[in-house]
C-alpha positions, 0 to 999 in steps of 0.5 A: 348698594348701587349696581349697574342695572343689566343691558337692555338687549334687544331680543326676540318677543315671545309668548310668556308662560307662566312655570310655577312662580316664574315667568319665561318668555316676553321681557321676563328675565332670562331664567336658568335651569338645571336637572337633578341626579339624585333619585326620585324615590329619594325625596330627601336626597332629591331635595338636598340638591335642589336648594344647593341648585336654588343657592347658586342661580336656579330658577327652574328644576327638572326632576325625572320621573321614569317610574310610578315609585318616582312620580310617588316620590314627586309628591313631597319633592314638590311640596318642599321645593323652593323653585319650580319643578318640571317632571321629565317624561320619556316613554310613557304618557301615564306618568307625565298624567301621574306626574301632574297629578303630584303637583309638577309645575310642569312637563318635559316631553320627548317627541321621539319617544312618545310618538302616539298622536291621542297620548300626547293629545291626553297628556296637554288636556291634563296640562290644561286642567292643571295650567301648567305649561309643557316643553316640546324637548327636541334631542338630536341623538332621539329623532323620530326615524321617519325623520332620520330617514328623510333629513340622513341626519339629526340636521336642523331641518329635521329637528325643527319639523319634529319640534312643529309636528309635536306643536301641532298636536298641542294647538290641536287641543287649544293647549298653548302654554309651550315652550321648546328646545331643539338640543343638539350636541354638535354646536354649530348644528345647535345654534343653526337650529334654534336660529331656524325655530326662531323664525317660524314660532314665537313661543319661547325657546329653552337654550342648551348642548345636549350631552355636553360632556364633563369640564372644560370641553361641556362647559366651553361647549355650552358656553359656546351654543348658548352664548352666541344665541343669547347675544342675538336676542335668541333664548328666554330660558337656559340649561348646561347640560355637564356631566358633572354635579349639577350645581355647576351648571346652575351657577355656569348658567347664571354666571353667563347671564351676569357676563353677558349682561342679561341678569343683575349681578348677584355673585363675583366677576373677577377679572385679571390681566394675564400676567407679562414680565411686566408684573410687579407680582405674581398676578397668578397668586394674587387673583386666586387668593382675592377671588377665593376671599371674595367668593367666601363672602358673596361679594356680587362685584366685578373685581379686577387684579392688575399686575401693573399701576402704569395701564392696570386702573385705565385698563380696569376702569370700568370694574367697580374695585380693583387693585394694581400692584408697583413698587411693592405697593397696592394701588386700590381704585374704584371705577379706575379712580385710586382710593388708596395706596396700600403695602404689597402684602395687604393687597387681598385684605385691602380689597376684601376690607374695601369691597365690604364697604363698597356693598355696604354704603355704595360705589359713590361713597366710597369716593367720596371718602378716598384718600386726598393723596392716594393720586399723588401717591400712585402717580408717583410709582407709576413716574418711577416704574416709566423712569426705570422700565420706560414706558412702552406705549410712548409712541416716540420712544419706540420709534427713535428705538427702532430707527437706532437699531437700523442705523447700527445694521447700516454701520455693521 
């Protein structure tokens, strides 16, 4: 099947790591990351969640290990996993070295909870032993006090120099494979401070809102802090941090790559018009029977539901399937070509019959196999619709209309 290959954007050039199986940083793609929350000591549970989170786009997992019964549990957890698995590691030091010890392929560590500069210095000499990389994972909401102190607030001045400091105890014993996260849980703070990290490192930066929150507000959030960043080249890897089941932020993550163009497509896009008075159907209905249909099957396509067959395949046209409704008909289209003219009440099975195929033999021939008449036909709806409704992009039209109601104001 042929699918428009993801933009090129122009994005800020980092060191590349190397986290398990997967490489972040330089050109590699943009990887997604989620967190489990399950427990550790609960290997089974554990891993139950971490192939749901595989099956819906991530490439990353953290998994806490906040005692010695996890990093026990960490052992099978890593063995089983089909992605990579980074221990998240807050107080003590000697379970980040417990945790390399089971097999991790790598570390998250919190500047502001582990704040002596010989254990963080032991922890990378471990990580250089084992060559896995570390995150230098900067939180808004646990800053150094000395910092806090200094800056009032988790500002991004305060956020970034924790980030340096924590850096400069790395480099200090030649360990090199980082990446950092300067999290915050106000979005313009966010966003300001990995613009400001990003001028002073070339390591690659791990994007997210901290403590996010549940639907919409975490998502819409996320989407916010971690889009804007992304589409100025900022970023190499990704978290949504949502209160809510973690499977959500693997697939909010990908589904926001996909969108903004930055990974290939490998699951649905469906867009849809609002919905006017000028629907011939309930765009509403529609769209949520023909994504449900389409979401079933994994149809990695961007789909389009149009109300109307005047502006509906042009609007559309650059969707690679799509249907418009008029006249108790279906107008089917592919890259805004009509295909095929369809009854009203076949149109989700005729888009789900014709997406099939599409993912089967290709964009391309599928056009090539179009109905020589389903273009006379649509166009004869779309004539009919203008002659009954008029046409309301006519630009003559409106103005004689308009020039009508100021004479009769004059005459009254």
């Amino acid at each position: 099947m042929e699918i428009r290959p993801y933009r090129e954007v122009k994005r800020k050039k980092t060191n590349v790591i190397k986290v398990g199986k997967v490489l972040v940083g330089g050109d590699s793609p943009i990887s997604v990351q989620s967190m489990t929350n399950t427990l550790t000591t609960d290997p089974k549970s554990t891993i139950e969640q971490i192939n749901r989170l595989d099956e819906k786009g991530a490439d990353i997992v953290r998994v806490t290990c906040n005692d010695i019964d996890a990093a026990k549990g960490l052992v099978e957890i890593t063995q089983r996993s089909p992605v990579p698995i980074i221990a998240d590691i807050h107080f003590q030091y000697k379970l980040a070295l417990a945790a390399i010890e089971a097999g991790v392929d790598g570390l998250r560590l919190n500047p502001g909870n582990i704040r002596k500069e010989s254990q963080i210095k032991d922890v990378a000499k471990a990580a250089l032993d084992a060559n896995i990389p570390i995150r230098i994972g900067v939180n808004g909401g646990s800053l150094d006090k000395d910092l806090l102190e200094k800056y009032g607030d988790s500002t991004p001045e305060a956020l970034v120099e924790s980030a340096l400091k924590e850096l400069r105890y790395l480099e200090d014993v030649d360990f090199n494979d980082i990446k950092i996260s300067v999290k915050h849980s106000n979005v313009p703070l966010m966003i300001e401070s990995y613009r400001l990290l990003a001028e002073k490192v070339n390591y690659p930066l791990h994007l997210g809102v901290t403590e996010a929150g549940p639907l919409p507000g975490g998502l819409i959030k996320s989407t916010a802090g971690i889009g804007t960043l992304l589409n100025e080249g900022i970023g190499d890897t990704i978290r949504y941090s949502l209160t809510t089941d973690p499977v959500e932020e693997a697939k909010s993550g990908r589904q926001l790559l996909e969108y903004l163009g930055l990974r290939e497509r490998n699951s649905l896009d469906l867009i849809a018009c609002p919905s006017c008075g000028r629907a011939e159907v309930d765009v509403i209905k529609v769209a949520e029977e023909a994504q449900n249909a389409l979401n079933n099957e994994n149809i990695p396509l961007q789909v389009a539901v149009m109300g109307c067959v005047v502006n509906g395949p042009g609007e559309a046209r650059s969707a690679d399937l799509g249907i418009a409704a008029g006249k108790n008909k279906g107008h089917l289209f592919i890259r805004g070509e009509v295909v095929k003219v369809v009854n009203e009440k076949e149109m989700v099975s005729s888009l789900l019959d014709e997406a099939r195929l599409i993912v089967e033999q290709g964009i391309e021939a599928r056009l090539a196999k179009a109905d020589e008449k389903a273009a006379e036909l649509a166009q004869k709806d779309v004539d009919d619709l203008l002659n009954s409704q008029g046409d309301i992009n006519n630009f003559l039209e409106r103005k004689k209309s308009v020039v009508e109601i100021t004479s009769n104001q004059d005459n009254e």
